[in-house]
C-alpha angles and dihedrals in degrees: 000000000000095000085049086061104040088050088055094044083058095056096041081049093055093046096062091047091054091047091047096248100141094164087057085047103046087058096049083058091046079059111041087058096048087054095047092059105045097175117196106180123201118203112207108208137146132123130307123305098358101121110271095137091048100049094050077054094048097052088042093047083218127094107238111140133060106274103161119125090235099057140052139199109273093173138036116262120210116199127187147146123308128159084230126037104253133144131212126203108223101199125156095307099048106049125182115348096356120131111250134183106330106241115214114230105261088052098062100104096042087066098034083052097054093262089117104078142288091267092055105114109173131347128225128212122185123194146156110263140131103242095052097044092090093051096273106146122194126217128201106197125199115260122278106209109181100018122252089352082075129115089216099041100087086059095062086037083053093048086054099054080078106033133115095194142024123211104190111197121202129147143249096243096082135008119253127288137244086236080056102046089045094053087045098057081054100048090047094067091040094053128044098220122031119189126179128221122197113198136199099044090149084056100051129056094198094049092122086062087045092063096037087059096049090048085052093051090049102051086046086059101048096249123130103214130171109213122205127203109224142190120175089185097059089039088062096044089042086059103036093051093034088233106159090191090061098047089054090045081054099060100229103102083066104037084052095045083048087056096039085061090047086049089057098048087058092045091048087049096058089035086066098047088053100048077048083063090047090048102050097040088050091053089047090059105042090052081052097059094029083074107040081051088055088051092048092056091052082225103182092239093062093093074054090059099036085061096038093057089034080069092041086061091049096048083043089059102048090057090071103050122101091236091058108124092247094056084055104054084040083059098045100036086054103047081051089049088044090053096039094056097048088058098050092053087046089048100049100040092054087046090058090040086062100041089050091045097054084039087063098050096039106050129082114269084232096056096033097069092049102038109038098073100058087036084062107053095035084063101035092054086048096047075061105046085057099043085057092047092057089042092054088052102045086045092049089041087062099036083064096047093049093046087042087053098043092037085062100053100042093045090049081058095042087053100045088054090045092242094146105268096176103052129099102251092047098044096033086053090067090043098056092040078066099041078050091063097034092053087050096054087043084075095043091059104046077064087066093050099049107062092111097072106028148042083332140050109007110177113268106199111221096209095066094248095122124353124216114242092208101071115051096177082063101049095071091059095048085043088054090051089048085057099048093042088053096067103031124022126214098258107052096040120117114249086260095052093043088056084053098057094037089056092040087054093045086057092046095050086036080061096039087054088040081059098042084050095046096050100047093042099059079043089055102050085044092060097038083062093047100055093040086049092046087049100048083050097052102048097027083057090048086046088050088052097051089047092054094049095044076045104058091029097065086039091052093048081053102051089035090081101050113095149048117300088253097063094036085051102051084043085063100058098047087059090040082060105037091050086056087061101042093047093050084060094043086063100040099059090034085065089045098053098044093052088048092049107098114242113267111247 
């Protein structure tokens, strides 16, 4: 079906074109690119050592990530289609999707290991396959030994910000964890499908109770989780010998096609909100030479409709003032999401203060040394996690109120034109220009989450046992305590001594928070613009629209009327004609949007 709407799109493009409507034409661009590249992206992570990296080979049939037994993923590794085989680092100056420095191909696991430089964010690797051809991208993710107290834990929590779908990859020589199962119950509310991959079938003989005990783990926590049983050796073989039989023992053939299906979904998403464009854009133009037709015809109600569309201008216009009652609510929604967040930031990092603080003078010198670092960064990622998760609701709470406010208005004109305000295309337009913004500012928040494992707040441990290379103005006080540590040990130090050391640790954790604070919230502001600035532009753009279209169409029952019979009457047949047209596509991607809307429950 998404051929059937691109080829509409194309028509409807070429019928604004051909009707001067740059502005209906330009979005239809803006949609047609955004269906030609339908990107799912999968994000690979699971603990040390389990796999990941050989699974992402195995369903590529090509080795591209770091798979030695000496080495590790430092870095996460996007890989997507491309008609060679290159690879680009993306480091510092290059964010998100930027070309970086090019890596030559045997040096493909010295950058995806952490050998490339501190700056080296990311690396990305393009390549011919299969898999990749329709926009799936693949992402191998650092380990995550011990869950969300791990350092690397905030970079796979940052890839899935922005994931469709999670393949969590664990093996068949012990069940799941209770670190695993924790990270994912977090990832789970971060990424809308979760699937799960257990490797080494072909290592381990009990590999069958294996999987019935993590099924079983799973279910006990809530979580609906698909398992796969997986072999990369007998995937390669499979694929070497051609042995059919080999490739479906070896479980890939059903975790691809799973991912193929999940590939379609988002496909057939962004195939609906562009048949929404095509609908709305097509509305627009057939309101536009319906009433230069009526004009044309000297019907007695067109002084009716002249005035009828002279107040939709008006009503157009005032869409796009900064006074319009949707620009309002925008204003005021946003300065109460702005305050409400900050709160809740305020709130949550003087909860943990304290928590840290009672946890220092209450463990045992013995254990505090040991267990306050990981403590630490297993609560601070989660103080994050749930700070984005209250962000993503207030935004999407006033999302809702700004679309609901400016849906109304627009739909009241569209009805009073006759333009078709309660039906789908008309309606849903307004809906997935706010799931467009919504899924934008999706990405903007997971920036906020993911402080813990990134450019942000690496862990500092307080105790001096490794120190976190993100924060300097922590790093004096650690150091201290390095100091400190290196001549008396905890164990052996003098009750005042040991109040001196527990103080000097608190500082150092209080500075460590002041940092974290520091850095969400800046992520957080950040992303509380973006989204208000990505709302203004989308419905300020659909209010522009309206006003041109009230605006041409009063002019055109005007200048309708002007010249001989002759001229009126061969006018009329080419919008005879051209309505015919119009109205053919109306109904075609009607139909199409309303087979790619999901049925309602």
């Amino acid at each position: 079906m998404g051929g059937d709407v691109e080829h509409v799109l194309a028509a409807i493009a070429r019928a604004a074109e051909r009707h001067d409507r740059a502005d209906l034409r330009a979005r239809v661009e803006v949609a047609q690119a955004r269906l030609a590249d339908p990107a799912c992206r999968v994000v690979v992570c699971g603990e040390f050592k389990k796999g990941k990296s050989s699974l992402v080979n195995a369903l590529l049939g090509a080795r591209v990530c770091a798979t030695d037994a000496d080495v590790a993923t430092a870095i996460p590794t996007y890989v997507r289609y491309g008609e060679r085989l290159e690879a680009h680092v993306l480091d510092e100056e290059s964010p998100g999707s930027s070309r970086g420095a090019a890596v030559a191909g045997a040096e493909l696991d010295t950058v995806a290991t952490g050998h490339a430089g501190p700056s080296a964010r990311a690396l990305e690797i393009r390549l011919p396959r299969e898999l990749l051809a329709g926009g799936l991208v693949l992402v191998d993710t650092p380990g995550i030994s011990g869950g969300l107290a791990s350092t690397h834990a905030g970079i796979a929590l940052r890839a899935l910000a922005v994931a469709d779908v999670l393949v969590f990859v664990t093996d068949a020589g012990a069940e799941l964890g209770a670190a695993e199962i924790e990270f994912l119950t977090q990832a789970a509310a971060l990424c809308p499908v979760v699937l799960g991959a257990v490797t080494r079938v072909d290592l381990y003989p009990q590999w069958r109770r294996i999987v019935a005990a993590d099924a079983d783990h799973l279910r006990a926590a809530g979580l609906s989780i698909d398992l796969f049983p997986l072999s990369a050796p007998l995937r390669h073989h499979g694929l070497r010998e051609g042995d059919r039989d080999l490739l479906l023992e070896s479980g890939y053939p059903q975790l691809t096609a799973r991912l193929a299906a999940e590939h379609a979904g988002v496909a057939g998403s962004g195939g609906a909100s562009a048949a929404a464009v095509g609908a709305s854009v097509v509305g627009q133009l057939v309101a536009e030479l319906t009433a230069q037709r009526r004009g044309l015809d000297a019907d007695p109600a067109a002084q009716e409709q002249r005035q009828a569309w002279a107040r939709a201008r008006e009503q157009a216009a005032d869409l796009r003032t900064a006074g319009s009652r949707w620009q309002q609510v925008l204003f005021d929604r946003m300065a109460d999401l702005g305050a409400e967040v900050e709160l809740d930031l305020t709130v949550r990092i003087r909860a943990l203060r304290r928590e840290a603080s009672d946890r220092i003078a209450q463990m045992p010198p013995a254990r505090l040394a040991a267990d306050l670092g990981p403590w630490l960064q297993q609560r601070t990622t989660e103080l994050l996690l749930d700070h984005q998760s209250v962000v993503r609701s207030h935004a999407d709470q006033v999302a809702d109120a700004v679309a609901e406010q400016f849906g109304s208005a627009a739909a009241e004109l569209r009805r009073g034109l006759d333009l078709g305000g309660d039906e789908p295309g008309a309606v849903r337009d307004i809906a997935f220009a706010l799931t467009g913004s919504a899924s934008a500012s999706r990405l903007d928040m997971g920036l906020v989450a993911l402080r813990g494992g990134s450019a942000g707040a690496m862990i500092t441990h307080a105790a001096g046992l490794v120190l976190g290379l993100a924060f300097p103005v922590v790093l004096p006080a650690a150091l201290v305590l390095s100091t400190v540590l290196a001549g008396k040990s905890w164990q052996s130090a003098q009750k005042a001594q040991l109040r001196a050391l527990r103080a000097d640790t608190d500082r150092a954790v209080a500075g460590y928070l002041e940092e974290v604070d520091t850095a969400a919230r800046k992520d957080t502001r950040d992303a509380v613009r973006r989204l208000q600035r990505r709302l203004r532009e989308t419905f300020s753009a659909r209010a522009s629209e309206l006003f041109t279209t009230a605006t041409r169409s009063a002019e055109s029952l005007s200048t309708s009327l002007t010249g001989d019979d002759e001229a009126r009457a061969t006018r009329r047949a080419e919008l005879d004609s051209e309505l015919d047209a119009l109205r053919s596509l109306q109904r075609e991607v009607g139909g199409l949007l309303t087979g790619l809307l999901p049925v309602p429950a």
